[in-house]
VOBA-1610 file (N, C-alpha, C; in pm, whole numbers, padded with zeros to 5 digits, always signed):
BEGIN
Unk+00699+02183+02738Unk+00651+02054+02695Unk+00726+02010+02569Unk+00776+01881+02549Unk+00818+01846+02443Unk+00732+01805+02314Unk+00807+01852+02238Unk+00689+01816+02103Unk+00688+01670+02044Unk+00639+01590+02003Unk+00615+01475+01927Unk+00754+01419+01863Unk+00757+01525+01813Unk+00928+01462+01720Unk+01002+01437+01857Unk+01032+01537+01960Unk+01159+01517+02046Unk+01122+01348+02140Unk+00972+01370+02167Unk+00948+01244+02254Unk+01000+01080+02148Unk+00973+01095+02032Unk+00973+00981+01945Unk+01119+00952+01933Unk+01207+01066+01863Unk+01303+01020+01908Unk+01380+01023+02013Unk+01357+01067+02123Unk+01418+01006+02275Unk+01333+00855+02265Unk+01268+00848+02212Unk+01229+00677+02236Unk+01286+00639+02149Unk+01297+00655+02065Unk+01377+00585+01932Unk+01527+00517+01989Unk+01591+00609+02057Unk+01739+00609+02121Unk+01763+00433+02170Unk+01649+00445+02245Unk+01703+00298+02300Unk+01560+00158+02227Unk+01591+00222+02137Unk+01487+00092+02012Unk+01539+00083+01920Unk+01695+00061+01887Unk+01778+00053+01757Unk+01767-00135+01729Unk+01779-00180+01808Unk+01862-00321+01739Unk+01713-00400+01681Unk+01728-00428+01555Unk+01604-00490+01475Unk+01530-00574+01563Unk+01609-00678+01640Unk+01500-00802+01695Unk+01422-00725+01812Unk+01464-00602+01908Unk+01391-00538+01997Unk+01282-00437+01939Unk+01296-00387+01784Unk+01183-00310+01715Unk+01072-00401+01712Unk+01091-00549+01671Unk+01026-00621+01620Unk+00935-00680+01736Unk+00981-00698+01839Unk+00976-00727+01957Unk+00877-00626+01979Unk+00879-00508+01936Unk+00749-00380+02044Unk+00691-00399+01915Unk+00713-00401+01794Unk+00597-00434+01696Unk+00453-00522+01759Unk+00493-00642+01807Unk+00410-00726+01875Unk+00393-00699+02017Unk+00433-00645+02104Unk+00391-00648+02249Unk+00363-00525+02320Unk+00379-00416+02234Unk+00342-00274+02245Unk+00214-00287+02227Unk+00140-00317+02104Unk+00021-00339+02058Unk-00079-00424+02159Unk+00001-00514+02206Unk-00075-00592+02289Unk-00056-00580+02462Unk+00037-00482+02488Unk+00003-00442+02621Unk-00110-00338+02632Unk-00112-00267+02509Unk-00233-00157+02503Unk-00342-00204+02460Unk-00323-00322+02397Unk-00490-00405+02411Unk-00507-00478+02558Unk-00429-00539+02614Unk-00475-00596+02726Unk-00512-00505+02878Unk-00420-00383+02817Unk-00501-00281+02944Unk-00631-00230+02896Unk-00641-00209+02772Unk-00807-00180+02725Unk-00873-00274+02777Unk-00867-00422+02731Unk-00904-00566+02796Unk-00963-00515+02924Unk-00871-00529+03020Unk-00895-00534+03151Unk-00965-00393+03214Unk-00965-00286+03153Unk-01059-00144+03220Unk-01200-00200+03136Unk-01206-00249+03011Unk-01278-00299+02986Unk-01409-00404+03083Unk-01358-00446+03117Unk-01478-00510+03232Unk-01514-00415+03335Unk-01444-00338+03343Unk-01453-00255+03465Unk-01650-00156+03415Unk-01754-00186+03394Unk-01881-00154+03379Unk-01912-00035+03491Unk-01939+00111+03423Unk-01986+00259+03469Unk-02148+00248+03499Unk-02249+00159+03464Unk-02360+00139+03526Unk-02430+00212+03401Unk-02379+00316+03298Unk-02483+00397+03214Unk-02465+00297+03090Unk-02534+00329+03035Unk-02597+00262+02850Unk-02583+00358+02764Unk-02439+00369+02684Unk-02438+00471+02586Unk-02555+00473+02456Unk-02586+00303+02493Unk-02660+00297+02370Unk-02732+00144+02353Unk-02828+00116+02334Unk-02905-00035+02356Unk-02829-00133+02337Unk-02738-00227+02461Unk-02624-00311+02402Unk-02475-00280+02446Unk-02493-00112+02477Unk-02326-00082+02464Unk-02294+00017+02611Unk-02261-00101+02741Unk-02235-00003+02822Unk-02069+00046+02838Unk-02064+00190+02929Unk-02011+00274+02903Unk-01916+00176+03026Unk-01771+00207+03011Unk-01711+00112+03067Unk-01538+00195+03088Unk-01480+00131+03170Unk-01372+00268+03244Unk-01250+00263+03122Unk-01221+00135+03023Unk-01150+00181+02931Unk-01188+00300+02811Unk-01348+00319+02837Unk-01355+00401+02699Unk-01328+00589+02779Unk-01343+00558+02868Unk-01293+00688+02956Unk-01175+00693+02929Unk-01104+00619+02980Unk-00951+00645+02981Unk-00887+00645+02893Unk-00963+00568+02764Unk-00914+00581+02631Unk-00893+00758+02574Unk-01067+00761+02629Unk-01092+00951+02559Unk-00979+01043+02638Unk-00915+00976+02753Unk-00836+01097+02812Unk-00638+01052+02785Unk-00664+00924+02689Unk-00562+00910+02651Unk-00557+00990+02485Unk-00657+00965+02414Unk-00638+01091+02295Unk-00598+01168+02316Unk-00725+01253+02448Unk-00654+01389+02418Unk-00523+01460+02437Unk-00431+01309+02543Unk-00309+01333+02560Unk-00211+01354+02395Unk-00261+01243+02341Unk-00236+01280+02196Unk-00237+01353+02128Unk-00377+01405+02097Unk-00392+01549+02045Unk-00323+01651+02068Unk-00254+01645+02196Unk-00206+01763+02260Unk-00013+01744+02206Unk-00030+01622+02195Unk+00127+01617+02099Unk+00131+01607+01971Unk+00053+01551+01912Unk-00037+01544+01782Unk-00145+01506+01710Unk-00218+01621+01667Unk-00389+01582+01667Unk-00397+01448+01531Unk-00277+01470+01389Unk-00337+01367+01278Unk-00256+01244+01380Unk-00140+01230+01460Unk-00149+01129+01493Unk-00202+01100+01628Unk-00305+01157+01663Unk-00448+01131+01755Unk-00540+01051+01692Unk-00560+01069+01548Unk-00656+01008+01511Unk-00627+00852+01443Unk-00500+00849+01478Unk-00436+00692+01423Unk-00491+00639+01566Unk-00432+00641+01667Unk-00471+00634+01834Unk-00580+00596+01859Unk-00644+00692+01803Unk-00829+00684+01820Unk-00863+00585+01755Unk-00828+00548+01630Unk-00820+00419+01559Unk-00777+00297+01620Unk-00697+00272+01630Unk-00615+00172+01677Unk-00744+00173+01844Unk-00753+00237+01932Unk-00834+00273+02009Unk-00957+00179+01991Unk-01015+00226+01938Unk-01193+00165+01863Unk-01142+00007+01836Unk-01027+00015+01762Unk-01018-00152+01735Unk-00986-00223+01868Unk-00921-00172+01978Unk-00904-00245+02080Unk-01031-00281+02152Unk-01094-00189+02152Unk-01279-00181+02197Unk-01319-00255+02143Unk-01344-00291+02015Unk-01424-00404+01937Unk-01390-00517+01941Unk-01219-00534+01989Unk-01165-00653+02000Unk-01223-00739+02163Unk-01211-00649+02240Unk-01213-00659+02355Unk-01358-00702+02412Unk-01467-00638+02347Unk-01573-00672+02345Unk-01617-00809+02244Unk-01591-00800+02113Unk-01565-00961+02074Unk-01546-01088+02204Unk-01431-01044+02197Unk-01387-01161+02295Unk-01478-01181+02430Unk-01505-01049+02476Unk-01643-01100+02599Unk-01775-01128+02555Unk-01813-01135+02452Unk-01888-01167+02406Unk-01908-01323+02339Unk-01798-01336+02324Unk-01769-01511+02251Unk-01715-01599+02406Unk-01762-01533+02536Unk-01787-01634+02636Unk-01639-01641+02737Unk-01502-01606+02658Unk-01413-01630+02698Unk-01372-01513+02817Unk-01327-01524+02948Unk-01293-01480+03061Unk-01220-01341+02974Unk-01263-01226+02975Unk-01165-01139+02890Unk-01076-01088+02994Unk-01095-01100+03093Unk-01001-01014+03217Unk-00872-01097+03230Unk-00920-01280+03230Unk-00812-01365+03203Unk-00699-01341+03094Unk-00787-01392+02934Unk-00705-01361+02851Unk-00637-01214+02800Unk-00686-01085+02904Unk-00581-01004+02937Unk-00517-01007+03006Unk-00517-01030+03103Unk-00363-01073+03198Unk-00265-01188+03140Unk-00280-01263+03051Unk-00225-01369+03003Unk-00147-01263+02899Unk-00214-01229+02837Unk-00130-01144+02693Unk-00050-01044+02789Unk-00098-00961+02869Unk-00017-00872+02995Unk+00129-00903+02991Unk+00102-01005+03099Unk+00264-01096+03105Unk+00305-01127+03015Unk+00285-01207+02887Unk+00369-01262+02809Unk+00437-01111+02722Unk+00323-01051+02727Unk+00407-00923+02660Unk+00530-00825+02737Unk+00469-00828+02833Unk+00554-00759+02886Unk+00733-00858+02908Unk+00722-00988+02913Unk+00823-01066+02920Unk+00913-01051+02775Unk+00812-01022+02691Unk+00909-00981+02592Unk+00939-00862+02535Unk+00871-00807+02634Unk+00945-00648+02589Unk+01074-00652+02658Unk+01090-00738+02821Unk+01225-00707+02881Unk+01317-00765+02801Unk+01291-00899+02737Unk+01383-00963+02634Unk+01429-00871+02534Unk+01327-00811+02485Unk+01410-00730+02369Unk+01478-00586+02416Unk+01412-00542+02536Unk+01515-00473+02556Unk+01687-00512+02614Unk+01704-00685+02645Unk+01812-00668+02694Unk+01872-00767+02570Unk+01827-00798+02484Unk+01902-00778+02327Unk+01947-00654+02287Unk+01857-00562+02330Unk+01900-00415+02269Unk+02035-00418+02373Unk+02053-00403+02475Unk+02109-00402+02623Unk+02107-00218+02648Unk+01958-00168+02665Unk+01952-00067+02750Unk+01799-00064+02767Unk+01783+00033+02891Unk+01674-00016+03007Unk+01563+00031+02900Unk+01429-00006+02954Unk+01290+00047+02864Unk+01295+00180+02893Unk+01205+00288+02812Unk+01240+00432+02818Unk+01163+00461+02932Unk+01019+00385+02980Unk+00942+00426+03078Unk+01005+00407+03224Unk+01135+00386+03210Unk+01231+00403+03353Unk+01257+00526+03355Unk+01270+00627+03273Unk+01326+00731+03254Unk+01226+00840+03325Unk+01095+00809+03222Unk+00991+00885+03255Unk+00842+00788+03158Unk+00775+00863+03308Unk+00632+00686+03314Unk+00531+00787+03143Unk+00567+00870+03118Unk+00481+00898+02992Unk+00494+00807+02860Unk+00665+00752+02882Unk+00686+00664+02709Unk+00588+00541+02726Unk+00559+00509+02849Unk+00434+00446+02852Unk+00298+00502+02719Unk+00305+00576+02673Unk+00179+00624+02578Unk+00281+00626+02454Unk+00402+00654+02449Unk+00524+00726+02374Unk+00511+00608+02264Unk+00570+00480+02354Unk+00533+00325+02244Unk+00467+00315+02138Unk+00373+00321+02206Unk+00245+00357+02077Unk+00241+00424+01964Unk+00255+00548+01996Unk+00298+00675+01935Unk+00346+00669+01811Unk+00476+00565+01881Unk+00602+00568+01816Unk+00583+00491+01702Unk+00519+00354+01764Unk+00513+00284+01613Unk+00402+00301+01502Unk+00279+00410+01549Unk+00170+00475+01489Unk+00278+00554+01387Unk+00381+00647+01401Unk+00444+00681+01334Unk+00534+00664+01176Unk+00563+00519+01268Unk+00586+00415+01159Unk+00466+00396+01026Unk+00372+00374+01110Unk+00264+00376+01017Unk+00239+00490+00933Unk+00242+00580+00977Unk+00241+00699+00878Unk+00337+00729+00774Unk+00439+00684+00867Unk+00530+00712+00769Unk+00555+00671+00575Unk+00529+00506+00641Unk+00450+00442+00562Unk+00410+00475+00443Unk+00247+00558+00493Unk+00132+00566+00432Unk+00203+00707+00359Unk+00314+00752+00390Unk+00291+00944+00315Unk+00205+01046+00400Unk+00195+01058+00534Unk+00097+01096+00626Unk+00172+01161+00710Unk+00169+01275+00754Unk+00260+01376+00854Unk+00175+01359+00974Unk+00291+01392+01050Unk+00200+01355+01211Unk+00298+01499+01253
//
């Protein structure tokens, strides 16, 4: 299994040119909110709690941590973060009336349209052609950033 550093930078490789970083700054974030979005409606029938049912993104969320954890637990808990905020966002928004399954598929596409843009500014393919895990890797990657940031080892 590869460790955290090797996956980040094999993603790193083809995320050099500034306008395509900048580019997953914004649409990385928001393809992983709009798939929360959309498992989000998806309703498990139980009540974790008066108000708060249990719903197929918070599953898949918990089995996307522990994919994390398993590459790195302090940056699992950025994940888990970022995580909870997509949940609260996601629920906001179904809650303030607006179609949330819609305005995730809307953010879906537009994001994803500009991830292909910036990758063919960069001019090489997205890494999840390679292998479907940099799908989680994205994330990861720019959680990293964040740490880096902050003075925070992952």
């Amino acid at each position: 299994m590869k460790s955290i550093s090797q996956w980040l930078s094999e993603y790193g490789e083809s995320h050099q040119h500034p306008t395509n970083k900048l580019v997953h700054w914004i649409c990385v974030p928001t393809i992983f909110f709009s798939i929360v979005g959309l498992f989000y409606g998806i309703k498990l029938g139980i009540e974790l709690m008066p108000g708060l049912p249990l719903n197929l993104a918070m599953v898949l969320l918990a089995l996307t941590v522990l994919y994390y954890v398993r590459l790195s637990p302090s940056l699992a808990v950025g994940m888990l973060l970022f995580s909870i905020v997509c949940l609260w966002l996601a629920q906001r928004i179904e809650a303030s009336g607006w179609v949330l399954w819609q305005v995730c598929l809307t953010l879906f596409v537009l994001a994803w349209i500009g991830q292909f843009w910036g990758h063919k500014v960069e001019g090489k393919k997205p890494s999840f052609f390679k292998d479907i895990q940099f799908l989680l890797i994205g994330p990861a990657w720019l959680m990293s950033f964040i740490y880096q940031r902050l003075g925070l080892r992952y």
